[in-house]
N, C-alpha and C positions, 0 to 999 in steps of 0.2 A: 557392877556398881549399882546401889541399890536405887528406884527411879527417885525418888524426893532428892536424894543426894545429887545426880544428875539434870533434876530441876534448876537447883538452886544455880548450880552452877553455868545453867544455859542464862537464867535470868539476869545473874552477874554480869556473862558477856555481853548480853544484850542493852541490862542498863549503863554499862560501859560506853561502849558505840554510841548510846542515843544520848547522853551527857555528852559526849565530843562532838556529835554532831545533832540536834536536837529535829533538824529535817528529814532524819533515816529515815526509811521505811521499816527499819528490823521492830517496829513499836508492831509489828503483828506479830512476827515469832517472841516479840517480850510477852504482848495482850494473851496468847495461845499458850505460853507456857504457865501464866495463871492461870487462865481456864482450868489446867489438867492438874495444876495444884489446887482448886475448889475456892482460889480466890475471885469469885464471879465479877464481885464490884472490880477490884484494882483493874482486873482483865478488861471491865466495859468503859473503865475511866481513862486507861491507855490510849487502848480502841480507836474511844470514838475522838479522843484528841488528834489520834494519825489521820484518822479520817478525815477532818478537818482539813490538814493540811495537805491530804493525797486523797482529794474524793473520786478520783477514776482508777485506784488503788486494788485490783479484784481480789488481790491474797487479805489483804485487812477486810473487807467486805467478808469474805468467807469465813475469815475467824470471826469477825461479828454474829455472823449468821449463828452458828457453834455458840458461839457464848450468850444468845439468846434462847436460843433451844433449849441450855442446860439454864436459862431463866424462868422457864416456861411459858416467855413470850414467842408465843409460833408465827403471830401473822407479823410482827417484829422482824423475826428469825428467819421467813419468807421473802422478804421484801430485802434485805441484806445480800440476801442468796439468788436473788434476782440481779441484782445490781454486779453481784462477780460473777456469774454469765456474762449479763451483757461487757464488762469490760475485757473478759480473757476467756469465753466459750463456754460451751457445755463438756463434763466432763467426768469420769463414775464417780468420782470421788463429789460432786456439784448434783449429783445423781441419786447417789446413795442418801447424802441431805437430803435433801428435798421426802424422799421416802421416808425417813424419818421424822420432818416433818409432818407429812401427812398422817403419820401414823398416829403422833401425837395429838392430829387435829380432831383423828377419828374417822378421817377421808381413807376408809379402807381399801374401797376398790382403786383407786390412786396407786395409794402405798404398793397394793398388789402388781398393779399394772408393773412400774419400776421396776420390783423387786427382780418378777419374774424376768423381766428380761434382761439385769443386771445376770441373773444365776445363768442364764443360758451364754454368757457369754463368759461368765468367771464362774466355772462350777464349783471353787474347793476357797471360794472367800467365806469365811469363817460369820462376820458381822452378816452378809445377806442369810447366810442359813439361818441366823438367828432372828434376825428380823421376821422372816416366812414364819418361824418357827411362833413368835411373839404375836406377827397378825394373826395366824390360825386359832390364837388360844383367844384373839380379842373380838373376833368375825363380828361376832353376835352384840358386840356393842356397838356397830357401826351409825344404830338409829340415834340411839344417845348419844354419838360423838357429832351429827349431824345437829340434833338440837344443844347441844352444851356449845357449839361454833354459834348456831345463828343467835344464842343467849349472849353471849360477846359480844357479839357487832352489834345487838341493837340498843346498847347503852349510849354508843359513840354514833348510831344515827338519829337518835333522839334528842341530840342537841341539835341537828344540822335545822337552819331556819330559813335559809331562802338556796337559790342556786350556787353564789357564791360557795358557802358552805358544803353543799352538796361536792361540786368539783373539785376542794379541798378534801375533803373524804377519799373521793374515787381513785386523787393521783396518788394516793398513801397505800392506795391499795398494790400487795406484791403483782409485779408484772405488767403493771399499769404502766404505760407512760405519756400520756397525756388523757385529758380529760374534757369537754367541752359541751358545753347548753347553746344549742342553732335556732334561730326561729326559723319559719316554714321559709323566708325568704334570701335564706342561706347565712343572713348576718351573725356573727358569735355574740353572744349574750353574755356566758362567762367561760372564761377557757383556763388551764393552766396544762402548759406542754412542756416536755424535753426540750434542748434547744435545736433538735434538729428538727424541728415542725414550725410549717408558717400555720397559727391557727385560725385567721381566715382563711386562707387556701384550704385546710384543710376540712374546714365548717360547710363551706361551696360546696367541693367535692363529694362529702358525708350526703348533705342536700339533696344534690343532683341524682347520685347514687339511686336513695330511697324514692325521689320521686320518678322517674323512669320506671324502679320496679314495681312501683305502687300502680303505677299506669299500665302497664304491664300485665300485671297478674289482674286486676281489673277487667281489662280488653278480652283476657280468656276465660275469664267465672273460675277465677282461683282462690278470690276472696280477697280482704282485705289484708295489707301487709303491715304487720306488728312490729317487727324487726329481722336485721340482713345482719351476716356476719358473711366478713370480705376477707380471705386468706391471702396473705400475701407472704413474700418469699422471708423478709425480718420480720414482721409484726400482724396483728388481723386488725380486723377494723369492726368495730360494734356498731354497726347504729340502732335506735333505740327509737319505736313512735311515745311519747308523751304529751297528751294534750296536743296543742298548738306547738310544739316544740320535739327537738329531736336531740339525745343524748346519744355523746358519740364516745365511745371509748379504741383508744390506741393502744393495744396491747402487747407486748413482748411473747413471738415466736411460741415460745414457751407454758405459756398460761395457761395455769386451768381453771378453765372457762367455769365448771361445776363448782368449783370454790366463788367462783367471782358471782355465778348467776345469784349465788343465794344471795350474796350482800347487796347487789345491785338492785335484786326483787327487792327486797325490805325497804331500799333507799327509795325508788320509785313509792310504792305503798304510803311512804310516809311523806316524801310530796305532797302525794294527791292529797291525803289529809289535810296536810297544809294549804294548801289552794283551795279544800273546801270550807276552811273555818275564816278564809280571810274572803272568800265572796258570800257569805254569807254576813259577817261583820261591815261590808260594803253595799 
C-alpha cells in the first residue's frame, strides 16, 4: 500500500474517534500523521489543542517536540521533549530526539555524546549511523552553530526589563522547572515554579546552601564562591551569585547545562546592564 494512501487512511480513523469522542488522546497519532504528510501547521493546530486538554500527555508532547523540529523551532522542540520525559521517562526513541535536536542546534559535541552511545547499544539502527555520518561532515561548524544559538536567544533577552521578566524567560527554558530571584536574606523576590516546589522553601534552602559554602571556601583561601550546582537524584539545583541577590534554577535530571549556561550568561550580562543605567538615572 503506497504510504500517502496509508496516511490518509490512518487520518480517517483517527478523525473519526476524535469527532465521537472529542477528549481522545488519538489527536497525537492524528497531529503525527500530519507531520509525516508535511502538513506542519494542521499537525501543530491539532497538537497543541490536545495538549490543552491532556497537558501531562507525554506521547502528544513528543509529537510536538517532532513537529517543531521539522519547524525549525529547536529550543521549542526542546522544551516539548523535555515535558514527555518528565511525564513517561527517558527513552531511545526520547534520545535519539534530543540528538537531533542538538544537531540542529549546532551543539555537536552533545549530539555526539548521545549518538555514540545510542550506536553502542543499537549497532545496526540505520537513523544513528546517519546522524554520526551527518555530524562528521558538520564538526567543523560547531563554532557557527554556537553563535547562530546565542544570536537567537539574545532577541528574546533584550526585551526582558526587570526580574519579573527575567524568571518568565528562564522557566521557558527546556528542562527548566522552576526559576527564582532570592535576596541575601533568603526571601523570593520573583519566583515561577512547577507545582511540585514550595518557592520560599525552596529560595531558603537555595540561601543557606550558597552561604555555608561561601563561608566555607572563605575559612580555607579558596576564594570567592560565584556559583554551586547541587545534583540531586530528579533534578540539580543552580544557584547563581548576582549582585545582592541569588538566581536559582531547578532543573530537570536531564539538562544540558552547556546549552543552558549560554543563555543564562547573556541573561545575567544583561541584568547587570540594567541595574547600571537605572542607578545611574537615580
Amino acid at each position: 500500500m503506497p504510504k500517502d494512501v496509508e496516511l490518509d487512511e490512518r487520518i480517517e480513523k483517527c478523525e473519526e474517534i476524535l469527532a465521537q469522542n472529542p477528549d481522545s488522546c488519538i489527536f497525537a497519532a492524528l497531529s503525527g500523521a500530519y507531520r509525516k504528510k508535511g502538513e506542519l501547521a494542521k499537525a501543530f493546530s491539532i497538537c497543541n489543542k490536545g495538549l490543552k486538554l491532556h497537558p501531562d500527555y507525554g506521547a502528544g508532547h513528543l509529537v510536538m517536540a517532532k513537529i517543531n523540529l521539522d519547524r525549525g523551532m529547536y529550543a521549542e522542540a526542546e522544551k516539548e521533549l523535555s515535558l514527555a520525559v518528565q511525564a513517561d521517562g527517558k527513552t531511545k526513541a526520547t534520545e535519539l530526539l534530543l540528538a537531533q535536536i542538538f544537531l540542529k542546534n549546532g551543539q555537536i559535541r552533545d549530539a555526539k555524546m548521545i549518538l555514540e552511545k545510542l550506536r553502542a547499544t543499537d549497532p545496526a539502527n540505520q537513523t544513528v549511523k546517519d546522524l554520526l555520518t551527518k555530524l562528521r561532515e558538520e564538526a567543523d561548524l560547531g563554532k557557527a552553530g554556537y553563535e547562530d544559538m546565542v544570536a537567537k536567544e539574545r532577541w528574546q533577552i533584550e526585551k526582558i526589563v526587570d526580574f519579573k521578566d527575567a524568571v518568565d524567560y528562564l522557566k521557558l527554558l527546556p528542562f527548566v522547572l522552576g526559576a527564582l530571584v532570592v535576596g541575601e536574606d533568603g526571601l523570593t523576590v520573583e519566583g515561577k515554579l512547577n507545582p511540585q516546589f514550595n518557592r520560599e522553601l525552596l529560595g531558603a534552602i537555595a540561601v543557606t546552601i550558597f552561604k555555608y559554602a561561601k563561608k566555607g571556601m572563605s575559612e580555607i583561601g579558596l576564594g570567592e564562591v560565584e556559583q554551586i550546582l547541587v545534583e540531586l537524584g530528579d533534578f540539580k539545583l543552580w544557584i547563581m551569585k548576582f549582585e545582592k541577590y541569588r538566581f536559582v534554577l531547578c532543573c530537570s535530571a536531564d539538562v544540558n547545562l552547556g546549552a543552558l549556561k549560554i543563555r543564562v550568561v547573556e541573561l545575567l550580562e544583561h541584568m547587570r546592564s540594567i541595574l547600571q543605567v537605572s542607578s545611574h538615572l537615580n
